[in-house]
GUKOLVO-809504 format. One record per residue (C-alpha): residue number from 0; residue in three letters; x, y, z. Coordinates in nm, 3 decimals. Example, Ala and Ser with C-alpha at 12.3 -4.5 7.8 and 13.67 -1.06 7.14 Angstrom:
// GUKOLVO-809504
    n  res       c1       c2       c3
    0  ala    1.230   -0.450    0.780
    1  ser    1.367   -0.106    0.714
***
This chain:
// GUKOLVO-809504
    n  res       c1       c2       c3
    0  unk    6.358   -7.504   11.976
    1  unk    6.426   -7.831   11.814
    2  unk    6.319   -7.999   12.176
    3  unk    5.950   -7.791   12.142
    4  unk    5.890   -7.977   11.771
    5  unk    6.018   -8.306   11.926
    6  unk    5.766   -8.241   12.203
    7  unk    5.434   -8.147   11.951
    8  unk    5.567   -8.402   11.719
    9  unk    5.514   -8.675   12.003
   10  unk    5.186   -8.518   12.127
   11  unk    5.039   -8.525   11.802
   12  unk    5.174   -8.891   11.773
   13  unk    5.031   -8.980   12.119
   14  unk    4.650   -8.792   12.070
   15  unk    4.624   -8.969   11.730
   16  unk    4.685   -9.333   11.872
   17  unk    4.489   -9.201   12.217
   18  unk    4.217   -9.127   11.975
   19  unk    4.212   -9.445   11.731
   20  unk    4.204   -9.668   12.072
   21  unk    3.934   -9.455   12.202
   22  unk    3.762   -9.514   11.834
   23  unk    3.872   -9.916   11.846
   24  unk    3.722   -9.997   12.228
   25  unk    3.387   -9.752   12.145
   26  unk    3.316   -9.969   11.829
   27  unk    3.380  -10.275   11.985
   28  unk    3.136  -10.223   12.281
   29  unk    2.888  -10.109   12.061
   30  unk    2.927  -10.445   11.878
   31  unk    2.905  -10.631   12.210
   32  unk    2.614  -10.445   12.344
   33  unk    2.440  -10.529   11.993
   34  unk    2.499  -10.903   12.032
   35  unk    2.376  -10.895   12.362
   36  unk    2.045  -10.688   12.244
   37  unk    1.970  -11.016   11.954
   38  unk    2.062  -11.260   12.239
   39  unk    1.815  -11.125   12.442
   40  unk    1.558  -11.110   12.174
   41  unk    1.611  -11.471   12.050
   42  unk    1.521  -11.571   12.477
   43  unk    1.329  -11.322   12.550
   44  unk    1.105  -11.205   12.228
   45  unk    0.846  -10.945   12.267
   46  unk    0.496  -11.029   12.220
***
């Protein structure tokens, strides 16, 4: 019994961080795709 708890315990503890990193890498390619969007518009601006 006490093994099962141990076992959720550390799946709970491995989804959450599974999900912040998830959270982290989305955000931070959405940030880099954004730059990349104004670059383009500063060399490239629609007419």
């Amino acid at each position: 019994m006490a093994n099962e708890e141990r076992l959720d315990s550390l799946k709970d503890q491995i989804e959450g961080t599974v999900k912040k990193v998830v959270e982290e890498v989305t955000h931070d390619k959405s940030q880099e795709e954004a730059k990349k969007d104004k670059q383009k518009a500063k060399t490239n601006p629609e007419k």
